[in-house]
N, C-alpha and C positions, 0 to 999 in steps of 0.2 A: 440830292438831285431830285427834281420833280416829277412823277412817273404822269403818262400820258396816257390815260386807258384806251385801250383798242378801239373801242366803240365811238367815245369821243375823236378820237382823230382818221376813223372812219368816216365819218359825221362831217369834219372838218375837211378832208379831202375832196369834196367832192367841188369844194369852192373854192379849191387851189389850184388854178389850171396848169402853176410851175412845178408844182411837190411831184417829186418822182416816186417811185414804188415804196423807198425804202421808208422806215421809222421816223415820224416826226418828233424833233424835238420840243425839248420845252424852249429853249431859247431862240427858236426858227421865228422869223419875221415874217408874220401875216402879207405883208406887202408886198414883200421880194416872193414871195411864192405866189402871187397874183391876185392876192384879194384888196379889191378898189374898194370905193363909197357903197356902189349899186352892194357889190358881193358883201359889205359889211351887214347889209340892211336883209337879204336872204339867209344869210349864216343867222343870224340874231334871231328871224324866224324859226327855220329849223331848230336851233337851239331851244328856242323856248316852246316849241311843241314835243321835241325828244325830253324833254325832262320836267315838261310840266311844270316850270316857272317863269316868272317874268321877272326880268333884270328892272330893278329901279332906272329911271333917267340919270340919274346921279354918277352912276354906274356905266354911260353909255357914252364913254368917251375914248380918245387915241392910247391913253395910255391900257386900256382893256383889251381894245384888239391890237395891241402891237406885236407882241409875241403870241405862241401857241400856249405858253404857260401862264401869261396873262390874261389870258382867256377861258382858262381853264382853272384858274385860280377865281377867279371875279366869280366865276359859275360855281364852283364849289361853295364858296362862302354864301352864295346867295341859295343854294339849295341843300339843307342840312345833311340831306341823306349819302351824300356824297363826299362825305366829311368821314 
């Protein structure tokens, strides 16, 4: 199972206006928890300001922000230290 660091999905909550309090999973659906087009393009900022990388375009597609672990997985591989 894929663990979900705190801080990331601190990070992540704040653009899920359905996610309730409790622990996000890794297999939670970005969608169903309310993140649209606009909120992919804010999450993506954030993210790449909290961690000091930038995602290739390659990389900036449906199957990355589908899940919480798809997300969070694309972002690990792209930023070594998180590895």
């Amino acid at each position: 199972m894929l663990d979900i660091p705190d801080g990331f999905a601190s990070l992540l909550r704040a653009h899920l206006p359905y996610a309730d309090a409790g622990a996000l999973a890794a297999h939670d659906e970005l969608g169903a928890l309310g993140l649209d087009s606009m909120g992919v393009v804010r999450l993506l900022v954030d993210v790449e300001d909290a961690y000091g990388v930038e995602l290739p375009d390659e990389l900036l597609n449906e199957a990355t922000f589908a899940t919480v672990g798809s997300l969070w997985q694309t972002l690990s591989a792209a930023w070594p230290p998180l590895r």
